[in-house]
C-alpha positions in Angstrom: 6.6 -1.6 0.9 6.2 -4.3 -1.8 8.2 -4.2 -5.2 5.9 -6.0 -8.3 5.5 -5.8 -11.8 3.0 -2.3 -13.1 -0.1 -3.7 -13.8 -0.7 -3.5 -17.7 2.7 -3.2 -18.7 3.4 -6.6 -19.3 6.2 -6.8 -16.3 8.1 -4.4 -18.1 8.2 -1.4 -15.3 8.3 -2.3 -11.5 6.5 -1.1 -9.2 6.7 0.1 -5.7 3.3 -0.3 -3.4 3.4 1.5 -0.6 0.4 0.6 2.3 -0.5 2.1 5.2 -3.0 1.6 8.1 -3.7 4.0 11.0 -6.9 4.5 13.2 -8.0 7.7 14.5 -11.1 8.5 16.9 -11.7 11.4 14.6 -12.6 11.4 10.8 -11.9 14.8 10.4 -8.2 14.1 11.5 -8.4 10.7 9.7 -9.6 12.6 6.3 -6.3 15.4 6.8 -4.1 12.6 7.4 -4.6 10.5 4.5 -4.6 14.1 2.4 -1.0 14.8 3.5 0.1 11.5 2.8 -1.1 11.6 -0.7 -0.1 14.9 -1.5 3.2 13.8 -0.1 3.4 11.1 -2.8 3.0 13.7 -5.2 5.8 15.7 -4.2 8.2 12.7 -4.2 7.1 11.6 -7.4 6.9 15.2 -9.1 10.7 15.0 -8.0 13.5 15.5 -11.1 15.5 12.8 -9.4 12.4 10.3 -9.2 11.0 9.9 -12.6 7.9 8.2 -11.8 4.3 8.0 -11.8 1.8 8.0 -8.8 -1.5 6.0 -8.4 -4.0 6.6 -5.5 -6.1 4.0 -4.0 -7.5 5.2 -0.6 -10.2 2.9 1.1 -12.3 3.5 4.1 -13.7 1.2 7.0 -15.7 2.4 9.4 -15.0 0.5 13.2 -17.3 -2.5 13.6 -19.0 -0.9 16.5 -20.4 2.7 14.5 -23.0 3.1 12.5 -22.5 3.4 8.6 -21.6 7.0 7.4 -24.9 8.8 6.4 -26.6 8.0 9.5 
């Protein structure tokens, strides 16, 4: 977890990133992970005490060794 200026708010705000890696054998299990964690965020940040806004970036990479989704 980093701390840096919002984007587009001129340093004003900070902001908190939060990153996480994990690798699964399964995409179906891959997909539901990443769902709880985001809706997770949500919660926390729909919290009276937090105050804040959540943004979602979610990226995918497929092992080296499969094929490309689609195939």
């Amino acid at each position: 977890m980093s701390e840096a200026p919002a984007a587009g708010t001129g340093g004003a705000q900070p902001a908190v990133r939060v990153q996480a890696v994990f690798h699964v054998s399964n995409e179906a299990q891959a997909q539901t992970v990443a769902a709880r964690m985001v809706d997770r965020a949500h919660e926390i940040a729909n919290l009276p005490e937090c105050e804040c806004d959540v943004d979602v970036s979610i990226e995918h990479e497929s092992p080296p060794s499969a094929p490309p989704a689609g195939l």
